[in-house]
Backbone bond lengths (Angstrom), bond angles and torsions (degrees), N, CA, C in turn:
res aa  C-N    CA-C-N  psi(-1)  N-CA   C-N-CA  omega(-1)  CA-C   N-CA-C  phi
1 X - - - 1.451 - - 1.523 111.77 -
2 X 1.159 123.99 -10.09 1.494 127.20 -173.13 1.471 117.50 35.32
3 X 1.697 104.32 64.10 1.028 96.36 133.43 1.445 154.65 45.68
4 X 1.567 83.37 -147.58 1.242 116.49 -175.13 1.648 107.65 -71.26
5 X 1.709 127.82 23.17 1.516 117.45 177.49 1.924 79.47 -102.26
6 X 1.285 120.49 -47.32 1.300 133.35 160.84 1.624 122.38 -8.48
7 X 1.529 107.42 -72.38 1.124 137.91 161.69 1.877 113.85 -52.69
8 X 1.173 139.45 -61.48 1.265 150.42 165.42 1.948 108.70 -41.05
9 X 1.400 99.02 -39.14 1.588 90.99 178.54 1.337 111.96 -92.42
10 X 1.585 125.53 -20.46 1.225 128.21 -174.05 1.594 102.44 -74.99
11 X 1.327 108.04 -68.76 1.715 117.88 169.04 1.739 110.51 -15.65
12 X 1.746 104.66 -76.73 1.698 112.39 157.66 1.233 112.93 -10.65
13 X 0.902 99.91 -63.21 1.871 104.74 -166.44 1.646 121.59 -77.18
14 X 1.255 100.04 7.32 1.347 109.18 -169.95 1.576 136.15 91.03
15 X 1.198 121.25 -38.43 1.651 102.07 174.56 1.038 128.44 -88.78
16 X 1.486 123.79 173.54 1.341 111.93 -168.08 1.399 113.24 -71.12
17 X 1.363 109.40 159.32 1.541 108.13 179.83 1.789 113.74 -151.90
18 X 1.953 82.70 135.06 1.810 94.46 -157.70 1.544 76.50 -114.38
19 X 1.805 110.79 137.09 1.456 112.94 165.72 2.132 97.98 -129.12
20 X 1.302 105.46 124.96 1.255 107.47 161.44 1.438 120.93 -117.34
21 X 1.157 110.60 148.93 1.515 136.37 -143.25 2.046 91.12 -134.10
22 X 1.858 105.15 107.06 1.366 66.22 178.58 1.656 98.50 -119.61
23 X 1.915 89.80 160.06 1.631 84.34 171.66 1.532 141.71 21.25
24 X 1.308 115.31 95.35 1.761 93.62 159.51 1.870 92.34 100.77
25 X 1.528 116.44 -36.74 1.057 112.58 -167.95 1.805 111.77 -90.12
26 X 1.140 104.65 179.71 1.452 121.98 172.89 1.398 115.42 14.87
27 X 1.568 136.37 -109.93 0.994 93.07 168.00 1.532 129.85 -129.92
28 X 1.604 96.75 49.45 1.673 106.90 161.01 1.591 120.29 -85.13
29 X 1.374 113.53 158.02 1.535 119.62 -151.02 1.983 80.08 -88.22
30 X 1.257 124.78 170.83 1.402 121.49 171.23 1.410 100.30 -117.53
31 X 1.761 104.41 164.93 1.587 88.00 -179.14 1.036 140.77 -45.93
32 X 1.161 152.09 175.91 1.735 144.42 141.58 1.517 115.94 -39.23
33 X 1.384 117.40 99.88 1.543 108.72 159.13 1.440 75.95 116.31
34 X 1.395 145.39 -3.34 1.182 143.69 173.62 1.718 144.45 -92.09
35 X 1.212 127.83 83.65 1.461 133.88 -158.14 1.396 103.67 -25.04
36 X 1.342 123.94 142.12 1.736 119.02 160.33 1.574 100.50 -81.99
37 X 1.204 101.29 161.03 1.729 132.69 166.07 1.305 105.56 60.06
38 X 2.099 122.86 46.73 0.870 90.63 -172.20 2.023 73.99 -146.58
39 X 1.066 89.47 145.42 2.092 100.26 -171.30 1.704 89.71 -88.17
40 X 1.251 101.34 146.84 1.315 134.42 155.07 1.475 133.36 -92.19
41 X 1.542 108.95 95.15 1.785 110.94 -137.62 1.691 85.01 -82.57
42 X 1.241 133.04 10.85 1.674 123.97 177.43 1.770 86.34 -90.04
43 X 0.831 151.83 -46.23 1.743 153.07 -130.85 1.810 96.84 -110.41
């Protein structure tokens, strides 16, 4: 989803800016033993 190019123009512009990335997705690693690109509907 890119993110953080998202984040870089918003910041620019002045307000604060929160980007979360979750688990498994884009480009965080997922746990060990854990499928990528896939949500965990308990969390």
């Amino acid at each position: 989803m890119c993110l953080d190019r998202f984040a870089e123009v918003f910041a620019t512009a002045g307000p604060a800016v929160l980007v979360y990335d979750i688990r498994g997705l884009d480009d965080s690693e997922p746990a060990p033993g854990q499928p990528r690109h896939e949500i965990d509907p308990w969390v």
